[in-house]
C-alpha positions in Angstrom: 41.6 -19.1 91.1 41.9 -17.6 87.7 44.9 -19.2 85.4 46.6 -17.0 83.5 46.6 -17.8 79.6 49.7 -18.8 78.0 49.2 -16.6 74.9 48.4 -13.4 73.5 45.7 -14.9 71.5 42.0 -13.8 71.8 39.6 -15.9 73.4 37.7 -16.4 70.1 41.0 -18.0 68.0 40.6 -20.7 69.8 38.6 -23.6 67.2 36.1 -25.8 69.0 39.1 -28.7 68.4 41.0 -26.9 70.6 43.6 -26.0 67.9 45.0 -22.4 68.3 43.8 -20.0 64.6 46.0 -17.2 64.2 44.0 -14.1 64.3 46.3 -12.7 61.0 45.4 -16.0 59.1 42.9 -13.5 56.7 45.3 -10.9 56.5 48.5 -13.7 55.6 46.2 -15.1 53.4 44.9 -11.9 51.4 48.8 -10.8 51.0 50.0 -14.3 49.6 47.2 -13.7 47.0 48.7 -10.4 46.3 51.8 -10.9 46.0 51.3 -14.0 43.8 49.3 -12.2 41.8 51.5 -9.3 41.4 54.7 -11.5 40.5 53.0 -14.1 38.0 51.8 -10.3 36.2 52.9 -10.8 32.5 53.8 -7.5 30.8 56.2 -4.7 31.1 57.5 -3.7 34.9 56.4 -0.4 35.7 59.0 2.4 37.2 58.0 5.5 39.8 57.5 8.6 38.6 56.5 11.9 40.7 53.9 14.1 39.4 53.7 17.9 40.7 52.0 20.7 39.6 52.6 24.7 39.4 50.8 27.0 38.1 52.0 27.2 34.9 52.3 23.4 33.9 52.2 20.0 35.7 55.7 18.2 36.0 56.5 14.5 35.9 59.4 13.3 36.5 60.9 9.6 36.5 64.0 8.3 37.5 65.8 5.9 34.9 69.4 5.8 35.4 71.2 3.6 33.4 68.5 4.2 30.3 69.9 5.9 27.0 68.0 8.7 25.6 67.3 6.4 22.4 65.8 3.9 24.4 62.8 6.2 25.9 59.6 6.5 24.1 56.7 9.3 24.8 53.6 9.4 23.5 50.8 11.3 24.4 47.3 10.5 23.1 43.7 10.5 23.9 44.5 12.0 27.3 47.1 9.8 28.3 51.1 10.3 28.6 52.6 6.6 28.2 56.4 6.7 29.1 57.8 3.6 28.2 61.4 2.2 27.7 62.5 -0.3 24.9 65.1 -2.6 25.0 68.3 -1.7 23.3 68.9 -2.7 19.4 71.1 -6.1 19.1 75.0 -4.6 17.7 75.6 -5.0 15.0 71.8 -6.0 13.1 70.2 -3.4 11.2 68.7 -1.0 13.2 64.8 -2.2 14.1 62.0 0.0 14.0 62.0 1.5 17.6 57.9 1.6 17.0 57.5 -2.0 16.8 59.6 -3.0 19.7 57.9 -4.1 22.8 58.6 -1.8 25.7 60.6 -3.4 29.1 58.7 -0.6 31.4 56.0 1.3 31.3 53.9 4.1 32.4 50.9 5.5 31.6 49.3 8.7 33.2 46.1 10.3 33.0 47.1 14.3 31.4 45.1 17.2 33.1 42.5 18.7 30.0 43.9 22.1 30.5 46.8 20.5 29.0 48.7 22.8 25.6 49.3 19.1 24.0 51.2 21.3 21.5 53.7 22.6 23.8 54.6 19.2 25.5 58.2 18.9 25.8 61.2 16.5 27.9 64.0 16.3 29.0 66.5 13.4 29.7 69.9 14.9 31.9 72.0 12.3 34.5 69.3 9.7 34.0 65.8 11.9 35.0 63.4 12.2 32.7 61.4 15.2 33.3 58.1 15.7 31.3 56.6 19.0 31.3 52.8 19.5 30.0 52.1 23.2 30.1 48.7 24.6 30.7 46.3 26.2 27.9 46.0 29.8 28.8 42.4 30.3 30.3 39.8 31.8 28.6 39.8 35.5 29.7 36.1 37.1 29.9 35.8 40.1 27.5 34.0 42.7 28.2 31.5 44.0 25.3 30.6 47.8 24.9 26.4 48.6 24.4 26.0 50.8 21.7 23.0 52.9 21.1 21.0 52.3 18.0 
């Protein structure tokens, strides 16, 4: 007569010592590694941001409520748009260099080449920060008259 088995386990997660192995003891493992790794991170946090093209420009947006406009810094270089946010000057100390101060969050995204880096511009209203990189006009192909000689 066939007994039937106490557990939901597979056949093989059973050792040879007779011990029961769970058949997520990879997976557990794997994600304890991860999320070690990901909380003993040094550096600044990172936020979410939500990137969306048109055909005119591509759009990013971040949400940072609770941010001042003084205490957002964008820079765009070599390709990359870094959003970051500094902490806030102490009151009452002369006011620091904002460019020296170590940023609290960060971002940094790759920028599309079509991008008019000239015509970058941002906007900060009820806490979104919306960053808009226009697109360099395309080339248009111009037609060239033959003349006779």
């Amino acid at each position: 007569m066939n007994q039937l088995r106490s557990s939901l386990l597979p056949a093989w997660s059973i050792a040879r010592s007779g011990t029961r192995l769970s058949p997520w003891s990879g997976l557990e493992a794997e994600m304890d590694r991860l999320f070690t790794a990901a909380l003993a991170a040094e550096g600044p946090a990172t936020f979410p941001v939500d990137v969306y093209a048109d055909a005119a420009a591509t759009h990013v947006r971040a949400a940072l409520p609770g941010c001042r406009r003084e205490d957002l810094r964008i820079e765009l270089a070599d390709g990359q748009l870094t959003l970051s946010v500094v902490p806030p000057a102490p009151a009452g100390d002369a006011k620091p260099d904002p460019t020296l101060a170590e940023p609290i969050a960060l971002r940094t995204l790759a920028v599309p080449e079509d991008t008019a880096e000239d015509q970058v511009a941002a906007t900060y209203v009820d806490g979104i920060l919306t960053v808009t990189l226009p697109r360099r006009p395309a080339a248009q192909p111009r037609r060239i008259q033959i003349n006779a000689a």
